[in-house]
DRENTORKOL-3810 file (N, C-alpha, C; in nm, 4 decimals):
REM DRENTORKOL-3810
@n.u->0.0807; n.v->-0.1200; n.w->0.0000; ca.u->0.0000; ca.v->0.0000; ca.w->0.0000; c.u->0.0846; c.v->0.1257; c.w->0.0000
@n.u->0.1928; n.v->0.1118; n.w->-0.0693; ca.u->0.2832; ca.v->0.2200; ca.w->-0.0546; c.u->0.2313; c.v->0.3579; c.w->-0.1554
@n.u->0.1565; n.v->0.3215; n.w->-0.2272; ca.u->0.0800; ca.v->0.4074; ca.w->-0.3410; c.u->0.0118; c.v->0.4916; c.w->-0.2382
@n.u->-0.0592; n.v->0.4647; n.w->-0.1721; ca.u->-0.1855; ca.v->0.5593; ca.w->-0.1032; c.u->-0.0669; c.v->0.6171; c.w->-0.0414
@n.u->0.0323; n.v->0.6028; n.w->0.0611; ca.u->0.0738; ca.v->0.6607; ca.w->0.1410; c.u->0.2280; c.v->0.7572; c.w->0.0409
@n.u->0.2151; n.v->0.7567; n.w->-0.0450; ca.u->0.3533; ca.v->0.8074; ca.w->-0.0927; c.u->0.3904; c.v->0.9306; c.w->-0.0973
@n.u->0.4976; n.v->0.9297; n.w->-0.0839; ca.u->0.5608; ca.v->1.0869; ca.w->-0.0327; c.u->0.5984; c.v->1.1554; c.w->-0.1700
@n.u->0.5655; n.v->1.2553; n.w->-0.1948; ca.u->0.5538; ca.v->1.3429; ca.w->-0.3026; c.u->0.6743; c.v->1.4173; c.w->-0.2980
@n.u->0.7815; n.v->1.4574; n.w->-0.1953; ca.u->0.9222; ca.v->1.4994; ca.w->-0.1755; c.u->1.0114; c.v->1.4702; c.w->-0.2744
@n.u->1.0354; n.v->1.4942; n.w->-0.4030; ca.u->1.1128; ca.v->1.4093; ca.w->-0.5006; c.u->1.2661; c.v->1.4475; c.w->-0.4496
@n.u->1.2435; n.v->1.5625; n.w->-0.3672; ca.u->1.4611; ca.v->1.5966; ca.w->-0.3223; c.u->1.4509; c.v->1.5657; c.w->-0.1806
@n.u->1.3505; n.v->1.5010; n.w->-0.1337; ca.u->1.4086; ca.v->1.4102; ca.w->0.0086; c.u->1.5531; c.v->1.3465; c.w->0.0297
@n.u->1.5765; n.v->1.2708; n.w->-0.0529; ca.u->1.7207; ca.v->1.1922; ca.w->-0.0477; c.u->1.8454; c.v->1.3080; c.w->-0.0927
@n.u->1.8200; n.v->1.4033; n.w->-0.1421; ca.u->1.9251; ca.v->1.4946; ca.w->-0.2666; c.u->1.9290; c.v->1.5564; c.w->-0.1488
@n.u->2.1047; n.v->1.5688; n.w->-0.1305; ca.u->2.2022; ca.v->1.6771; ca.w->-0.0643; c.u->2.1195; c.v->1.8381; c.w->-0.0567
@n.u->2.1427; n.v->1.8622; n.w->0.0915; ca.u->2.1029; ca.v->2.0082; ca.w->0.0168; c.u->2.1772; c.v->2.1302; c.w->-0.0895
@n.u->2.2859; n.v->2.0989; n.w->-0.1248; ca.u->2.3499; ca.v->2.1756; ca.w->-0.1697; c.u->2.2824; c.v->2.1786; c.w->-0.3545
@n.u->2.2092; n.v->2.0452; n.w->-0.3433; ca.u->2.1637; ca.v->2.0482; ca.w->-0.5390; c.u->2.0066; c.v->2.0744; c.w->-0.4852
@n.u->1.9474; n.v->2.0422; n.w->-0.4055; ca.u->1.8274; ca.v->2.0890; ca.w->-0.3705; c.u->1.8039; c.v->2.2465; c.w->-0.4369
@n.u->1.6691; n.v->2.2496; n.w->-0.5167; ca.u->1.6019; ca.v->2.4003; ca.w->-0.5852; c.u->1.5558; c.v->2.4735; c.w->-0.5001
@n.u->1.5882; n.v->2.5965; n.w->-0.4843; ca.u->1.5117; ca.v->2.6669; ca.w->-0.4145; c.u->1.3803; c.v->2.6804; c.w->-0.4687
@n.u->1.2829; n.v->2.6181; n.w->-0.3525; ca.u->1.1082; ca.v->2.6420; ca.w->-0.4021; c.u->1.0302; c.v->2.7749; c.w->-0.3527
@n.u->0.9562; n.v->2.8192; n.w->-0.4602; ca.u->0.9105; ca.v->2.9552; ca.w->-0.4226; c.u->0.7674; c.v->2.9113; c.w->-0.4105
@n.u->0.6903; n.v->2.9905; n.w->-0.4412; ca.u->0.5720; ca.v->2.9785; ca.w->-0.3967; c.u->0.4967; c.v->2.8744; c.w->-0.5182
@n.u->0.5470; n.v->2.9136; n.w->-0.6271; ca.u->0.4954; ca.v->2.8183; ca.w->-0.7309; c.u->0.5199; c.v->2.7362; c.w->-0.7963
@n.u->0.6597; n.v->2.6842; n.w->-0.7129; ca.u->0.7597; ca.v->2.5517; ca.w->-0.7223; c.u->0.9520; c.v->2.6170; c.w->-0.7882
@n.u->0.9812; n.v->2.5235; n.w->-0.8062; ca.u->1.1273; ca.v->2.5520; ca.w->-0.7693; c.u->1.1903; c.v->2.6591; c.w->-0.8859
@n.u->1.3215; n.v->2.8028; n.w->-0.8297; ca.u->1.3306; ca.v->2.8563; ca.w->-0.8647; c.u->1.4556; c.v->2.8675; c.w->-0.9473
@n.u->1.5146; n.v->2.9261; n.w->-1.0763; ca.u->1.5732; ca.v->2.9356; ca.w->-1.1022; c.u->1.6227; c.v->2.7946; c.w->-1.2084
@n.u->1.4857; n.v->2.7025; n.w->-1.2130; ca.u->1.4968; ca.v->2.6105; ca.w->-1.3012; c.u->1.4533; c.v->2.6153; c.w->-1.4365
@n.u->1.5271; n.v->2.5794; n.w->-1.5651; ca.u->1.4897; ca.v->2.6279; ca.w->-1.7113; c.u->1.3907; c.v->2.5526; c.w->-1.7523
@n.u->1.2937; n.v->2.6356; n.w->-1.7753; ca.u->1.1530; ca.v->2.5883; ca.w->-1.8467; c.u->1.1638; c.v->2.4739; c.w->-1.9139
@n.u->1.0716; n.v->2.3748; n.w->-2.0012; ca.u->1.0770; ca.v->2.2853; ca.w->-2.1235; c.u->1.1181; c.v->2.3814; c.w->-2.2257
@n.u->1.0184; n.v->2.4442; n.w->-2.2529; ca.u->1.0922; ca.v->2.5404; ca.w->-2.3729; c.u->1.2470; c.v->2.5729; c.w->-2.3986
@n.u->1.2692; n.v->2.6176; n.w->-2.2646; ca.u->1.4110; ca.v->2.6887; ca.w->-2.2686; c.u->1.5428; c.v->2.5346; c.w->-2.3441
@n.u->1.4760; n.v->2.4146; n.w->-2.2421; ca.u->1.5614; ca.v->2.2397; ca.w->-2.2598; c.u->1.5799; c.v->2.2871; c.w->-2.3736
@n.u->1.4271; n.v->2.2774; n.w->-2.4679; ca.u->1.4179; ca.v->2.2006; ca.w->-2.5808; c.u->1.4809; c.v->2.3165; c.w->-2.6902
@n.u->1.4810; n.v->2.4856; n.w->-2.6660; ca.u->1.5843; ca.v->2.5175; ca.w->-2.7616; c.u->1.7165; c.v->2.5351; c.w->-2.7390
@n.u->1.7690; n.v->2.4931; n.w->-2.6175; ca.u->1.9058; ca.v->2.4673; ca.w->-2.6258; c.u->1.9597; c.v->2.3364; c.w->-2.6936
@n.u->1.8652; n.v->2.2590; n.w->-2.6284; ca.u->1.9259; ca.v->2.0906; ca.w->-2.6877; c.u->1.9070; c.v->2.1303; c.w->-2.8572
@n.u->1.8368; n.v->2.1887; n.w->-2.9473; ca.u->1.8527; ca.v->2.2089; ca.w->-3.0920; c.u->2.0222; c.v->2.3664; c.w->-3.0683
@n.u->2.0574; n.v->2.3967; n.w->-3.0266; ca.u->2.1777; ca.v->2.4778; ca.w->-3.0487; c.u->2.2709; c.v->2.4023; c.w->-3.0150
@n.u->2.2489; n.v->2.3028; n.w->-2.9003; ca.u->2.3862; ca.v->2.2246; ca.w->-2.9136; c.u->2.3803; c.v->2.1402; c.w->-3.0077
@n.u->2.3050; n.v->2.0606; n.w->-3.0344; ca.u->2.2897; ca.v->1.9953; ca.w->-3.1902; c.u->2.3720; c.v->2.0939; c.w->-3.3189
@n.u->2.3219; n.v->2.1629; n.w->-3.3577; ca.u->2.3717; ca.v->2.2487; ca.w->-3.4534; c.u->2.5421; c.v->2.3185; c.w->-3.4272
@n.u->2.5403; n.v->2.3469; n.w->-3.2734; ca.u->2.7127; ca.v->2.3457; ca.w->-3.2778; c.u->2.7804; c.v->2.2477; c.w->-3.3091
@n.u->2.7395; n.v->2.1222; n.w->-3.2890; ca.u->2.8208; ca.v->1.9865; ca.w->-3.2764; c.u->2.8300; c.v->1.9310; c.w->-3.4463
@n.u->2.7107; n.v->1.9797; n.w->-3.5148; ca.u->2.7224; ca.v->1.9823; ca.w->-3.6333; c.u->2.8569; c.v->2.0878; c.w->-3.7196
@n.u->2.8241; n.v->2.2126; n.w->-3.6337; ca.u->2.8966; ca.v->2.2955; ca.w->-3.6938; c.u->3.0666; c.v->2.2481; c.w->-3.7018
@n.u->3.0869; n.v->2.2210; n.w->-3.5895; ca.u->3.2030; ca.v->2.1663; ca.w->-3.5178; c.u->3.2565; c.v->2.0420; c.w->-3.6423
@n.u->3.2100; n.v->1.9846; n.w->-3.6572; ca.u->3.1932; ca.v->1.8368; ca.w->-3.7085; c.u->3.1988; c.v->1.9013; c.w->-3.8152
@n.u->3.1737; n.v->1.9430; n.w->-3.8946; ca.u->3.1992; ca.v->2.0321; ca.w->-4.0694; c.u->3.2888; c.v->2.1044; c.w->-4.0430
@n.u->3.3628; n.v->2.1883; n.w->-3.9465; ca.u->3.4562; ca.v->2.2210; ca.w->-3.9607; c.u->3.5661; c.v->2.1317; c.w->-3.9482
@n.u->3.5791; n.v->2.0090; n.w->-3.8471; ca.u->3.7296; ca.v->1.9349; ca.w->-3.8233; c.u->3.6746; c.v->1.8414; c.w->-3.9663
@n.u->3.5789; n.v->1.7733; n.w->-4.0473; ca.u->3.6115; ca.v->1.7768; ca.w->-4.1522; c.u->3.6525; c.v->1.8459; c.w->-4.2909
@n.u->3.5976; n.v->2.0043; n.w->-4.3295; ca.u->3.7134; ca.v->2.0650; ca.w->-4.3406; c.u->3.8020; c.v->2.0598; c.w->-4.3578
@n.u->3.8643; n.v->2.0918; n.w->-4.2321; ca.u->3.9769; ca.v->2.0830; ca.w->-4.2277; c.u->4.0933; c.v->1.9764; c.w->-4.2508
@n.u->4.0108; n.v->1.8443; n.w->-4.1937; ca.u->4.1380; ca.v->1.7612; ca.w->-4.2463; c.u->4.0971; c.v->1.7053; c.w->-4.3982
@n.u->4.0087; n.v->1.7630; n.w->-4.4622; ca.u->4.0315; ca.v->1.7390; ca.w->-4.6118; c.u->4.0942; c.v->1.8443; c.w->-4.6567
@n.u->4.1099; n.v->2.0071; n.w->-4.6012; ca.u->4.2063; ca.v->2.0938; ca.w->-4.6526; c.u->4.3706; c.v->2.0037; c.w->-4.6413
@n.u->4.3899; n.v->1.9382; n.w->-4.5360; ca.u->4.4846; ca.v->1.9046; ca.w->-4.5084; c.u->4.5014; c.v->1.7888; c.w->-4.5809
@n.u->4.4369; n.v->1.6876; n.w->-4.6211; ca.u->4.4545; ca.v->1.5698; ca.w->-4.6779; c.u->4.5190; c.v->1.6349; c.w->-4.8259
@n.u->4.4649; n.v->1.7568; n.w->-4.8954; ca.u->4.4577; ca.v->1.8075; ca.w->-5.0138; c.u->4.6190; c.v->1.8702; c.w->-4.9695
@n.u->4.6628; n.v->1.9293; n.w->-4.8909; ca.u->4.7783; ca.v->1.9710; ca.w->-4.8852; c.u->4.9334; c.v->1.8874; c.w->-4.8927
@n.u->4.8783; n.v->1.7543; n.w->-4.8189; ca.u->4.9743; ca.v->1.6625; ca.w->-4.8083; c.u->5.0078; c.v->1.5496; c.w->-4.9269
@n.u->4.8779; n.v->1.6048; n.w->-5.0386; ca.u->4.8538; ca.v->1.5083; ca.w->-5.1539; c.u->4.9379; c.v->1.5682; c.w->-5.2354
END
């Protein structure tokens, strides 16, 4: 019967030091879904960017050493 009685505390066990500060309308200073979901597409696109540049580059370089 642990369902009926369950504790809704999800940072009971969590250190206080990672514990959110909760305000009145729950915890503060935490990034929206929105905010996740357009960062996770900018790091995508850096890692792309990144990734076209070190290829690039070592085909500038493959072309240099040819």
């Amino acid at each position: 019967m642990e369902g009926l009685n369950s504790n809704l505390n999800l940072n009971e066990d969590a250190p206080p030091r990672v514990m959110p500060r909760i305000g009145d309308w729950g915890p503060l200073e935490v990034p929206a879904t929105r905010q996740k979901r357009r960062m996770r597409w900018w790091v995508i696109l850096l890692l792309l960017a990144v990734l076209a540049a070190l290829v690039g580059y070592g085909y500038w370089v493959y072309t240099m050493l040819r």
